[in-house]
BAMARNU-944874 format. One record per residue (C-alpha): x, y, z. Coordinates in steps of 0.02 Angstrom, whole numbers, plus 50000, padded with zeros to 5 digits. Example, Ala and Ser with C-alpha at 12.3 -4.5 7.8 and 13.67 -1.06 7.14 Angstrom:
<bamis>
    east   north      up
   50615   49775   50390
   50684   49947   50357
</bamis>
This chain:
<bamis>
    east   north      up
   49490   48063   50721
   49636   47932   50787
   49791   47933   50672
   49871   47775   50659
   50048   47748   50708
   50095   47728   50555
   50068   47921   50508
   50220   47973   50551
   50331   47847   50490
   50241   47884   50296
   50300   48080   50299
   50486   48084   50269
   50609   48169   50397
   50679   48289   50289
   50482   48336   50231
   50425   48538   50239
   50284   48494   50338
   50409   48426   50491
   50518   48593   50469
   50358   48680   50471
   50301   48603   50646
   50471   48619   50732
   50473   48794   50659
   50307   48868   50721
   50332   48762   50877
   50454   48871   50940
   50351   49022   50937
   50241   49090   51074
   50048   49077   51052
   49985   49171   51231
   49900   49297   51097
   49847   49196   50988
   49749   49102   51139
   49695   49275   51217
   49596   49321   51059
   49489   49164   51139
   49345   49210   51276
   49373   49115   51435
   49187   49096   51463
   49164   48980   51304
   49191   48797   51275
   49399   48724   51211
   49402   48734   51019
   49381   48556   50951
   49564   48603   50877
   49680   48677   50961
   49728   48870   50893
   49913   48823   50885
   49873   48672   50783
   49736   48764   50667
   49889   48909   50647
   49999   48763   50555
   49843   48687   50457
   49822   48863   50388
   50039   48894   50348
   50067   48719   50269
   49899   48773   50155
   49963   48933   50113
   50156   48854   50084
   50048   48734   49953
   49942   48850   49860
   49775   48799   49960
   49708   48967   50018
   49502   48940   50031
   49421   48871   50183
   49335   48735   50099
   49486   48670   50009
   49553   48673   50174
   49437   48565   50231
   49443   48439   50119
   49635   48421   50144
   49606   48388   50348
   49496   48256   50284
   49599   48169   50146
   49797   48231   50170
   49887   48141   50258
   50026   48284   50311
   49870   48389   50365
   49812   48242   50476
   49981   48257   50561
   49990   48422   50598
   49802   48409   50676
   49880   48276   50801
   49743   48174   50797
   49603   48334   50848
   49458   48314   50720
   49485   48397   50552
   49388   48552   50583
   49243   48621   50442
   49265   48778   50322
   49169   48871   50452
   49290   48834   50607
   49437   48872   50500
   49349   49048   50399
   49300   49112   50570
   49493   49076   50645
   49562   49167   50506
   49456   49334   50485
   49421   49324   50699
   49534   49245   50791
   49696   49261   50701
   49697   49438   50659
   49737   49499   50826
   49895   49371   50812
   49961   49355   50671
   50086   49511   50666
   50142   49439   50833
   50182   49272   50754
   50271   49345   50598
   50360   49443   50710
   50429   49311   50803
   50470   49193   50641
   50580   49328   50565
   50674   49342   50735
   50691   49159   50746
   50773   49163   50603
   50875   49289   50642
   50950   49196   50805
   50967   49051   50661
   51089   49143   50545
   50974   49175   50409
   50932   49369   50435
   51076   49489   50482
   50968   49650   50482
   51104   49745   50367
   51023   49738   50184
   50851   49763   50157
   50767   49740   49967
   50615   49832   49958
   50479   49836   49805
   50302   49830   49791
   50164   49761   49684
   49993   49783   49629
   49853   49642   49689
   49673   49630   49633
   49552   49634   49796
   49394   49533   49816
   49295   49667   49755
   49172   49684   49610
   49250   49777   49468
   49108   49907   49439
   49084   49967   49607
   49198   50105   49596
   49171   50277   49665
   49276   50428   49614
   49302   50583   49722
   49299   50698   49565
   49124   50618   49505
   49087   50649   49711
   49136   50832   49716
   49043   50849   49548
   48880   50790   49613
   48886   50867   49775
   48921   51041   49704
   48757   51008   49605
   48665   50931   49727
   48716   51113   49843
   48629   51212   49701
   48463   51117   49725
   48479   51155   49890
   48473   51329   49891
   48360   51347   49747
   48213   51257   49849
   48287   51330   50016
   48269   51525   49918
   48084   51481   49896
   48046   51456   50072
   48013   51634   50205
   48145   51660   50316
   48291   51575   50194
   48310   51674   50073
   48461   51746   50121
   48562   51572   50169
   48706   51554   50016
   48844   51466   50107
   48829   51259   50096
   48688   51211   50218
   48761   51062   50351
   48652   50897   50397
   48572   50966   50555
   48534   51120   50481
   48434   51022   50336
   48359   50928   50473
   48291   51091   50562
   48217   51143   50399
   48130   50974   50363
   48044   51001   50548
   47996   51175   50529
   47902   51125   50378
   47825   50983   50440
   47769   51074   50601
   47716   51197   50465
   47606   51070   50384
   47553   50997   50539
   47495   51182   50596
   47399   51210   50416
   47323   51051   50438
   47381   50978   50281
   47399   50767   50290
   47539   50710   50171
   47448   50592   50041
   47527   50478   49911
   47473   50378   49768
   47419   50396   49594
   47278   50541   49562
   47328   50615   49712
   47386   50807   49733
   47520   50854   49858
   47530   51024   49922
   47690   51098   49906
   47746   51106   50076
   47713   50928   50077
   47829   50934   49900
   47960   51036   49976
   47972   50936   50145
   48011   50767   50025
   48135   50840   49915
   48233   50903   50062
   48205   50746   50125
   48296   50662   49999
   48455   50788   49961
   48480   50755   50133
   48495   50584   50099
   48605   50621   49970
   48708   50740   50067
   48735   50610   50197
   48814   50474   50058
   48917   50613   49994
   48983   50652   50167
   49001   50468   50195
   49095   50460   50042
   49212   50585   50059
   49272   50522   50251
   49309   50328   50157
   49427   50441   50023
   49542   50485   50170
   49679   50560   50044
   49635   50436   49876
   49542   50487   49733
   49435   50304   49743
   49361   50159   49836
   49264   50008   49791
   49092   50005   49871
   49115   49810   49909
   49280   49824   49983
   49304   50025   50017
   49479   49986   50088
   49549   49967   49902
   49593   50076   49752
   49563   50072   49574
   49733   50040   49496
   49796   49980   49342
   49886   49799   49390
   50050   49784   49344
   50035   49608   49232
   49879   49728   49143
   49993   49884   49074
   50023   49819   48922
   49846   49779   48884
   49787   49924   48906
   49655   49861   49009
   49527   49933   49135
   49566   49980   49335
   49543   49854   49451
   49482   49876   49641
   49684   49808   49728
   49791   49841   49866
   49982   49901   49818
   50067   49777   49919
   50251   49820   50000
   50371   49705   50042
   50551   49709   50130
   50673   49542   50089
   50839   49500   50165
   50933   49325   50145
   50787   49317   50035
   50673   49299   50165
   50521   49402   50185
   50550   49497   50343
   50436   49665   50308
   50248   49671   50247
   50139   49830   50227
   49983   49838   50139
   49951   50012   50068
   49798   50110   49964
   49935   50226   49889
   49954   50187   49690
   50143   50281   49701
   50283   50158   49780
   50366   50325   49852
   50211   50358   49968
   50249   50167   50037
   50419   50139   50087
   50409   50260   50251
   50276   50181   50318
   50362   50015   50289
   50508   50046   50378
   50387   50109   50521
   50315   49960   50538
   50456   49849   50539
   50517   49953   50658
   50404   49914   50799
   50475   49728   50809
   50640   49718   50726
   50796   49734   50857
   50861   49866   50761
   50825   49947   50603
   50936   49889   50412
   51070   49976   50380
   51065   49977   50190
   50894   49994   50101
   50907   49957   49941
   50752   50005   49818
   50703   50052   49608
   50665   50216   49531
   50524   50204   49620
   50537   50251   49785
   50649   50410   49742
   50570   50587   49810
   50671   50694   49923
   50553   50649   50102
   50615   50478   50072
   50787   50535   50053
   50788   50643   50204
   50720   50542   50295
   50835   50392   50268
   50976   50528   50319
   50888   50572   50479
   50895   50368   50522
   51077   50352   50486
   51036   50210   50350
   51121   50211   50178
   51028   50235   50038
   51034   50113   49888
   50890   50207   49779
   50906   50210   49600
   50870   50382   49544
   50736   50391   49398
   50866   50495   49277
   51003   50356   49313
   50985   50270   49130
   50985   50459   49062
   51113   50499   49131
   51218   50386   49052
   51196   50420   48884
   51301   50537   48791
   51169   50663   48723
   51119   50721   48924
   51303   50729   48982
   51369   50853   48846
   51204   50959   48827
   51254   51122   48888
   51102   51179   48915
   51039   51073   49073
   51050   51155   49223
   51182   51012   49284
   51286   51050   49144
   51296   51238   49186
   51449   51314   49277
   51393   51368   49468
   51453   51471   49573
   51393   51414   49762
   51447   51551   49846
   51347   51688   49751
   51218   51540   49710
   51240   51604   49522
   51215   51468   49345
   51305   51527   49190
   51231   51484   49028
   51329   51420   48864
   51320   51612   48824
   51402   51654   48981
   51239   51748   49032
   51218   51746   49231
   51070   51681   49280
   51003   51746   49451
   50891   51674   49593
   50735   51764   49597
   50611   51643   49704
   50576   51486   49799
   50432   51373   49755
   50356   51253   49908
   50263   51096   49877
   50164   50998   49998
   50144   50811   49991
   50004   50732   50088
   50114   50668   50202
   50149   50848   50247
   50341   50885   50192
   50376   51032   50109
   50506   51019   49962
   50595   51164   49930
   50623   51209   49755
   50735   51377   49695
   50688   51462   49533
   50795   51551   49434
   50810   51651   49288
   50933   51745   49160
   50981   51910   49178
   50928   51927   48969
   50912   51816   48823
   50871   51968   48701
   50967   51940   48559
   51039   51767   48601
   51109   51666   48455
   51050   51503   48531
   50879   51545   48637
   50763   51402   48517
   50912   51265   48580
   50912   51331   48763
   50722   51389   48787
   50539   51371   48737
   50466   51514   48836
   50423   51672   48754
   50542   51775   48892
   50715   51734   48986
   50773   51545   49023
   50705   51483   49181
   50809   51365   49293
   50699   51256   49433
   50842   51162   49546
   50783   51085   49708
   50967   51098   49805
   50899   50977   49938
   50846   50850   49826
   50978   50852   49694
   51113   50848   49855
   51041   50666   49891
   51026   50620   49727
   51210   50635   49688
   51253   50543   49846
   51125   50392   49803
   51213   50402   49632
   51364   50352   49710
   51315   50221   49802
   51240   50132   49682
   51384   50142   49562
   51503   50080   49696
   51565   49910   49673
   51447   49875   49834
   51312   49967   49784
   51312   49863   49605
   51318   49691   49712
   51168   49754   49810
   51072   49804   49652
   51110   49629   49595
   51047   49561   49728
   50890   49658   49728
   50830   49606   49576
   50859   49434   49622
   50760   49412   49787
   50662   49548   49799
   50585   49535   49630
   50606   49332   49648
   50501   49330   49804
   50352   49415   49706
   50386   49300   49561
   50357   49148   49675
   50207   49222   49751
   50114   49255   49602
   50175   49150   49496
   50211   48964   49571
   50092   49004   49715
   49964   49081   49588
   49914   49205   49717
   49856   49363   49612
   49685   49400   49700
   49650   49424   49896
   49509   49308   49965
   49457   49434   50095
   49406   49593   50108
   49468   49733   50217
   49625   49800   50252
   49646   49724   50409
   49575   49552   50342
   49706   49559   50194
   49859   49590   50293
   49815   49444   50399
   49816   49340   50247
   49970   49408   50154
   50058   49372   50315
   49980   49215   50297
   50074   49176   50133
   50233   49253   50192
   50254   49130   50333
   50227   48999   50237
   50344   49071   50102
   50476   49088   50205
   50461   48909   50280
   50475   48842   50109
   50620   48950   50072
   50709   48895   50231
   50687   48717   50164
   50745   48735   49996
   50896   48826   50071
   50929   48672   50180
   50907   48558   50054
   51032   48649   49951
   51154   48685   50080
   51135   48882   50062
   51088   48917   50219
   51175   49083   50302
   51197   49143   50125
   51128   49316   50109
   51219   49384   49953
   51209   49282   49781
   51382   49353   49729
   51402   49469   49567
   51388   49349   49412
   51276   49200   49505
   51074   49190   49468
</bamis>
């Protein structure tokens, strides 16, 4: 395909596609090009060139291969970012996304968000993090649940040792049997058979012997032994998969809740905004945002020059490992706690009888309740998450509530008041209180809400992108990132176009 002069002269100079080609032309593509074999023939379009097709169709709400396609053919801004090279088929352009570009496109992310960085746009001091739910390319009843797994296998373990109790020499085994050990037993009794002379026969009106009976049904709980085992290694820590796309969860999506609808096979996707920018993308399996934001920050780690100062998140993302380990990285914490609204409110700050209403004495670690009652420390409870931090939580309890006036307002339980305080916790709650209600911390929650939660409203609402086309962690990262370039391409243009550029705060009062 030869473009006419003309081409150029059609698409106006202040058009996104000619932002987008100066853009990405600045970037290097040397691993992009290495994820090509040396041995084979030059790509009838050039990677770099096929990288832009892609961006400007994901900036423009064309996401499938074949609609792709079509817009080489027939677009006239897709004809000028091919350069003249031959549109290329849905084929060329499928196998360049899921192949090719997967080993790249981190790289080239990367190295957008630092351009704009050098530009003005990113300053790497306030990061907006939040997360949403998206629907993978999975069928909806293909779920598998590790509690109907565990179920099953504990059943299938009984059969097991019922036929393995009939069988000399066995009698005795009671502990779960593994897969080779099966295996030995299905030899035995075939070398058994073979020994006795007994041919295994099939087919109606025919009788089987029962070593010939016993060697199938071992057979086959073996089988099933082996998809249970299988199973339980795609889990790894969730409590489902999908059996079409076994990187996602059942979750309930977030536009669903109020329908009350079923779970859908999704991905909880996680992303970090600045300038209102995308600069951070993690795809996760975890339905809780708190499980997410650590290995966010991780990531973005890895290629950012240094990490955000302020990180600035909802109720969501409050547990204490998140909190510590914020503190360990020297960045301020901008979470909203979950009792922040509560707290508010009149009732919670004058009810005596919450344990942060009660008089404390830190040096004997004693509470005093409303009936001036001490109430002692009598144990520590520890709780694991499955990341592996402990939290520390100390329990305490009153000396005596016989006889007390007031137990049914302060109390359900049948003995003395219980207290549960975890110190650690509460510590960084009351600081992340405080920042928040700063005059800062209110201009960053502000702010929050606008970009973070804007750049999610763009994505799934003007670029109608509420279901992955891909399956496979790895495969749906590459095209998130995917829309995230092209996002923040567009965004860069509308800021030009509006003169905003460099402005990473709205201030307080502006939409």
């Amino acid at each position: 395909m030869v473009l006419p002069i003309e081409t150029s002269i059609l698409i106006p100079a202040d058009d996104s596609v000619r932002l987008l080609s100066q853009q990405l032309e600045e970037l290097d593509y040397s691993k992009l090009y290495a994820a090509y074999s040396r041995l084979g023939r030059n790509p009838a379009v050039s990677p770099k060139n096929l990288f832009k097709v892609l961006v400007y169709g994901y900036m423009n709400n064309t996401y499938t291969s074949r609609q792709l396609e079509t817009a080489c053919r027939r677009d006239i801004n897709y004809m000028w970012l091919l350069q003249g090279q031959s549109a290329p088929d849905h084929n060329t352009i499928a196998r360049f996304r899921s192949e090719r570009l997967a080993e790249a496109v981190e790289d080239l992310f990367q190295q957008l968000i630092l351009l704009l960085h050098d530009h003005g746009e990113i300053s790497f001091e306030n990061l907006f993090v939040d997360g949403t739910k998206i629907e993978a390319c999975a069928n909806k009843y293909t779920f598998v649940w590790k509690k109907s797994v565990d179920k099953h296998a504990g059943r299938l373990q009984t059969k097991i040792q019922t036929l393995l109790n009939r069988i000399p020499g066995l009698e005795d085994v009671h502990e779960p049997i593994s897969i080779d050990a099966m295996r030995q037993v299905i030899l035995r009794l075939q070398e058994e058979m073979a020994a006795a002379g007994i041919v295994a026969v099939s087919g109606k009106g025919k009788h089987k012997s029962q070593l010939q009976r016993d060697v199938e049904d071992l057979t086959e709980y073996l089988e099933k032994q082996e998809q249970y085992n299988r199973y339980n290694t795609l889990f790894d820590g969730r409590n489902s998969f999908s059996k079409t796309d076994t990187d996602a969860t059942f979750m309930h999506m977030k536009e669903d809740h109020m329908r009350n609808s079923q779970l859908k096979p999704g991905y909880n996707v996680q992303i970090g905004v600045e300038g209102e920018y995308i600069v951070g993308v993690d795809i996760s399996s975890e339905r809780a945002d708190y499980a997410t934001l650590i290995p966010l920050l991780e990531r973005m780690d890895q290629y950012l020059p240094e990490p955000y100062k302020n990180i600035v998140a909802d109720a969501g993302y409050e547990s204490e490992e998140n909190y510590i380990h914020l503190a360990g990285r020297k960045q301020n914490c901008y979470i909203k706690p979950q009792n922040y609204e509560q707290t508010k409110t009149k009732k919670y700050r004058e009810d005596p009888y919450r344990a942060d209403n009660m008089p404390h004495d830190p040096e004997k670690d004693i509470f005093t309740c409303p009936q001036g009652r001490p109430i002692l420390p009598i144990f520590e409870k520890h709780r694991k998450s499955k990341t592996g931090y402990v939290a520390i939580t100390q329990v305490y309890e009153c000396t005596s509530c016989d006889g007390c006036p007031v137990k049914t307002r302060c109390t359900k339980a049948a003995g003395n008041r219980r207290l549960q305080v975890a110190k650690t916790f509460q510590k960084h709650r009351r600081e992340a209180h405080q920042n928040i209600t700063s005059p800062f911390g209110i201009l960053l929650r502000m702010n929050r809400s606008i970009q973070v939660e804007g750049a999610f409203g763009v994505l799934k609402e003007d670029h109608g992108f509420r279901r992955f086309l891909m399956r496979g962690k790895k495969n749906v990262r590459t095209e998130y990132l995917l829309l995230c370039l092209g996002y923040n391409v567009n965004k860069l243009h509308a800021k030009i176009q509006n003169d905003r550029c460099q402005m990473l705060l709205h201030p307080l009062g502006v939409a």
